[in-house]
C-alpha positions as CSV (number, residue, x, y, z in Angstrom):
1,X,29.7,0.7,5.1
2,X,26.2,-0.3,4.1
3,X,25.4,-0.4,0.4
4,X,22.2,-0.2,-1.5
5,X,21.8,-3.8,-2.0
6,X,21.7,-4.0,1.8
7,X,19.6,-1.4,2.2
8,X,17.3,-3.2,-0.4
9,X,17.7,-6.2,1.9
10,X,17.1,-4.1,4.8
11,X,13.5,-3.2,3.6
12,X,12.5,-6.0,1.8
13,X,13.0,-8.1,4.9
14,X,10.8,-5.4,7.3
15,X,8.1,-5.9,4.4
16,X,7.9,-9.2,4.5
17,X,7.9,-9.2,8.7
18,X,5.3,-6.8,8.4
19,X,2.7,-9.3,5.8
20,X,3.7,-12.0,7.9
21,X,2.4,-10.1,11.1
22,X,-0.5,-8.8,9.5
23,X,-3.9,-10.7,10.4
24,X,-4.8,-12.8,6.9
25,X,-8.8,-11.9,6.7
26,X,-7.9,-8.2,6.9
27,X,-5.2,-8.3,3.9
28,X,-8.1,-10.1,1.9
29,X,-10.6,-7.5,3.0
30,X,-8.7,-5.0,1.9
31,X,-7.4,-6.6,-1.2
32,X,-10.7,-6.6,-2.2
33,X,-11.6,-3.3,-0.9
34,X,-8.9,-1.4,-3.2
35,X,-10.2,-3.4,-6.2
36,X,-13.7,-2.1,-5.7
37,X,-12.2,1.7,-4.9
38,X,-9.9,1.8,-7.6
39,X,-12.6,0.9,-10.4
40,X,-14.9,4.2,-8.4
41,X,-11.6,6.4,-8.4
42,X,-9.6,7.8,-11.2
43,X,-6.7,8.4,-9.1
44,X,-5.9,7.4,-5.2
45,X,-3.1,7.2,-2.5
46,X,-3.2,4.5,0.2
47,X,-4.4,8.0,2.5
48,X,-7.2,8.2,0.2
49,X,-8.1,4.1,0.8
50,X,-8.6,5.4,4.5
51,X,-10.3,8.7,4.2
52,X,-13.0,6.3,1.7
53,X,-13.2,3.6,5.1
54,X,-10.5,1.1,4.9
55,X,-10.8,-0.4,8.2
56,X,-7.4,-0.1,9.9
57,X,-5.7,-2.8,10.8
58,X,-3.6,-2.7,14.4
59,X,-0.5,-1.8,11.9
60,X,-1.4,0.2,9.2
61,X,1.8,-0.5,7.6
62,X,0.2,-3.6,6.6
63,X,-1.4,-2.0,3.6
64,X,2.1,-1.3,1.9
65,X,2.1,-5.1,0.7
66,X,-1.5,-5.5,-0.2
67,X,-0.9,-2.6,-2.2
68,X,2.1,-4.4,-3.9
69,X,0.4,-7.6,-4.0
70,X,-2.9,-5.5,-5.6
71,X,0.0,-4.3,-8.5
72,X,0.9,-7.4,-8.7
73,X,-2.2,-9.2,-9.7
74,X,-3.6,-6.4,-12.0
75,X,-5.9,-5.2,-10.3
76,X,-3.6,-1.3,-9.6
77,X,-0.8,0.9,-11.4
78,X,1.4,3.2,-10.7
79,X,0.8,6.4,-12.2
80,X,4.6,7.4,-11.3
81,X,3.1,10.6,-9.4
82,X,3.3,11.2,-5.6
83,X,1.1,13.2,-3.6
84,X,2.4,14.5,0.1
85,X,0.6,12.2,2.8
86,X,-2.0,13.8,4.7
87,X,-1.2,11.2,7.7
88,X,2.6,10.6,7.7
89,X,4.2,14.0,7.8
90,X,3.9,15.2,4.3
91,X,6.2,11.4,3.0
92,X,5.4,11.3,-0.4
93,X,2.8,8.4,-1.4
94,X,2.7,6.7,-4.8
95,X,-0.7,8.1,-6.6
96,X,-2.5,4.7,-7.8
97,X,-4.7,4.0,-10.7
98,X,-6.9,0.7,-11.6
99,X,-4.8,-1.1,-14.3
């Protein structure tokens, strides 16, 4: 029977498949592209990055761990609010602030 840990695993792992896959200029494009939005925006989701003309990249999953890598330098927050995607069938997106 799975557990959380391997579920944890499970998606840490398809994260990390996805970054690897994901062409390097676009993640720094868009690295630098949320830094910019995030100091215009009080508030965003990653549907709002697109709406404001985040090129997309052949996966947009890709943006899930420039996001996390964005938290992780700084440069973004959590706010600990989700907003329904307007893109993925109402999945609830984290709601983003500039740290």
């Amino acid at each position: 029977m799975p557990t959380t840990l391997d579920a944890q695993k499970k998606r840490a792992a398809a994260i990390a498949q996805v970054d690897a896959n994901a062409d390097a200029e676009w993640k720094a494009y868009a690295l630098g592209f949320i830094a910019e939005l995030s100091g215009r925006l009080a508030e965003f989701t990653t549907d709002d990055l697109w709406d404001a003309g985040l090129i997309k990249p052949r996966e947009p999953r890709a943006l899930g761990p420039v996001m996390r890598r964005a938290a992780k330098r700084g440069l973004i927050t959590t706010t600990g609010a989700f907003r329904a995607s307007r893109y993925r069938n109402c999945a609830p997106l984290p709601v983003w602030t500039a740290a």
